[in-house]
C-alpha positions in Angstrom: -9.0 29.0 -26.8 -6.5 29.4 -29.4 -3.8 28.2 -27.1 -5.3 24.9 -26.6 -6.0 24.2 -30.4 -2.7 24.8 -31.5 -1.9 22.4 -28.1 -4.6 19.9 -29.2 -2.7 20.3 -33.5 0.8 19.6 -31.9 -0.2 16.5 -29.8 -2.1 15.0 -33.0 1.2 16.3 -35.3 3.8 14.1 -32.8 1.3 11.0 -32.7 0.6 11.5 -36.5 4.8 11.6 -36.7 5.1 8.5 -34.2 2.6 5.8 -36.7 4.0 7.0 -39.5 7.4 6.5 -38.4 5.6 2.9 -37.4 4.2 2.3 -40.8 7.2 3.2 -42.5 9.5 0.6 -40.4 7.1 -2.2 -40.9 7.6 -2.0 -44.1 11.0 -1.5 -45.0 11.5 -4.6 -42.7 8.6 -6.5 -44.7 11.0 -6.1 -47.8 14.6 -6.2 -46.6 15.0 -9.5 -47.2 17.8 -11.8 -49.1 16.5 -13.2 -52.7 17.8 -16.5 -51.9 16.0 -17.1 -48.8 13.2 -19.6 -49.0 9.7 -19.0 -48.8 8.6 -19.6 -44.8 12.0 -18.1 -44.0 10.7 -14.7 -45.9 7.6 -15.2 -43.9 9.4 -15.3 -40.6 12.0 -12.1 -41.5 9.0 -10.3 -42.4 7.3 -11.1 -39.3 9.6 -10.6 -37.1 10.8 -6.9 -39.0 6.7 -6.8 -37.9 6.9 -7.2 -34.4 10.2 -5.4 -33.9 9.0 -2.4 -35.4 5.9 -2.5 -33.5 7.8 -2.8 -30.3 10.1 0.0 -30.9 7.0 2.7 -31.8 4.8 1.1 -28.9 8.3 2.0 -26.6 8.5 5.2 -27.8 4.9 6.4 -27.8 4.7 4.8 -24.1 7.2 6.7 -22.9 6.6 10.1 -24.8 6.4 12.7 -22.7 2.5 13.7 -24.0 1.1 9.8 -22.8 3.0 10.6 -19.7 1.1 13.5 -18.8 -2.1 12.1 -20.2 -1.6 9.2 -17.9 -0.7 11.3 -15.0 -3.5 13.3 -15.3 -6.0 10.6 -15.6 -5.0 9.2 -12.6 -4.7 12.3 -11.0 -8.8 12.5 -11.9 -9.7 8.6 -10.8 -8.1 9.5 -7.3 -10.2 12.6 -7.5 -13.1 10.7 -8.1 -12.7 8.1 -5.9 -12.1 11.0 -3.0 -15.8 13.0 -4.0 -17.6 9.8 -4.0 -16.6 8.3 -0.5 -17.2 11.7 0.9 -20.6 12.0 -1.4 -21.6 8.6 0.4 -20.3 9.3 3.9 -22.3 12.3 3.7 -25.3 10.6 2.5 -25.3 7.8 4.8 -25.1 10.5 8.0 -27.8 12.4 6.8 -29.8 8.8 7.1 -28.3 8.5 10.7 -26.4 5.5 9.5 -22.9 4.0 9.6 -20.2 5.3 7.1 -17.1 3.9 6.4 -15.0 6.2 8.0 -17.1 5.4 11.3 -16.5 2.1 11.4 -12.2 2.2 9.9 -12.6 4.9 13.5 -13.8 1.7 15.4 -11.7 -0.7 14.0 -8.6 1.4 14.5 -9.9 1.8 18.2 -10.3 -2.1 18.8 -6.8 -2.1 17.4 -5.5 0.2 20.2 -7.2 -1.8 22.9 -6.6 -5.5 21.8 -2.7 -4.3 21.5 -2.4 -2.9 24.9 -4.2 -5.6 26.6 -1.8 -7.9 24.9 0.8 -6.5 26.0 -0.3 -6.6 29.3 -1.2 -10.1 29.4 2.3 -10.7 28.5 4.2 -8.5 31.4 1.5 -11.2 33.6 2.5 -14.3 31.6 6.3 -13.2 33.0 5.4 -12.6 36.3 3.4 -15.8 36.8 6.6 -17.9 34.6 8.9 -15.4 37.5 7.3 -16.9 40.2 6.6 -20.3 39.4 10.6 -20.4 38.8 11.7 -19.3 42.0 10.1 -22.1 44.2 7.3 -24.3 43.1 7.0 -26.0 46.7 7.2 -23.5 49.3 7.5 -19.6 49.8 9.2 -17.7 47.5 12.7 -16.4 49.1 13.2 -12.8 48.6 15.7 -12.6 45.4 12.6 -14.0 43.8 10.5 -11.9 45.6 12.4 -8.9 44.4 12.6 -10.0 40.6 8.7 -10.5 40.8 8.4 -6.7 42.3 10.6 -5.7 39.4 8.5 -7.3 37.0 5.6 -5.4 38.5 6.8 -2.4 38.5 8.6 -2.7 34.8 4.9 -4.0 33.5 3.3 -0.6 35.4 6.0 1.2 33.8 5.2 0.0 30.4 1.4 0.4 31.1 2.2 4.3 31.8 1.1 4.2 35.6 2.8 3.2 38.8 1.2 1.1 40.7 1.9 -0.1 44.4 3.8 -3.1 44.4 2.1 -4.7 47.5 -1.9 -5.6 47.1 -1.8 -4.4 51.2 -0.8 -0.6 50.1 -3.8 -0.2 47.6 -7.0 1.3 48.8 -10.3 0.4 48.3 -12.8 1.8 46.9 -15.7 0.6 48.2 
């Protein structure tokens, strides 16, 4: 307890020590001025001796090591909180036998799967039918074409992670 009251007397002591240092700027800049300077140009040094001397104490309190920590552990706590309250609600909405978040970022993630493999499917297709539309529209298809399209099948079953036969003939039916 006594550790974290003379913690809690340091931390006032620097920010005491940072506004007065604040304070104490402001004003020697309110009254450093020449005597011959008109009127609206004393207003003007005196504001700006203002501003600049705000800026410099807001630059260093910002980065002083105690706001640091302050900040990091505040967000440190809003993740935190942020964490217990989605699990707080995912918990509650199974216990009602209804769909959580995490449920449906599951499904979505799924769909995600499937809609990029059957994209890439359609593509290795979209070759094969632009393959053999290219070899001979009018007629049958000589065998260099014939061989490019089996290489395209097989490169597309490759790619799909299974081998299939490259002839419709050689594949069984099931029924």
């Amino acid at each position: 307890m006594n550790d974290s009251s003379e913690n809690l007397s340091d931390q006032v002591a620097a920010f005491q020590k940072i506004w007065t240092e604040a304070f104490s700027r402001m004003a020697q800049s309110a009254f450093a001025f020449s005597p011959d300077s008109a009127p609206p140009e004393l207003m003007r040094q005196i504001r700006s001796g203002i501003f600049q001397a705000l800026a410099q104490s807001w630059d260093e309190y910002l980065r002083s090591p105690q706001f640091l920590e302050a900040m990091k552990q505040w967000m440190d706590n809003a993740m935190m909180f942020r964490k217990v309250t989605n699990d707080f609600f995912t918990k509650a909405r199974h216990e009602t036998q209804d769909i959580a978040r995490e449920d449906i970022d599951s499904m979505m993630l799924a769909v995600r799967h499937m809609e990029k493999r059957i994209l890439d499917r359609l593509e290795s297709l979209s070759a094969r039918v632009d393959e053999l539309t290219q070899a001979k529209p009018n007629g049958p298809v000589g065998g260099a074409a014939r061989r490019r399209a089996t290489a395209a099948r097989r490169q597309a079953a490759a790619a799909q992670g299974s081998r299939k036969p490259s002839r419709p003939s050689q594949t069984k039916n099931p029924l």
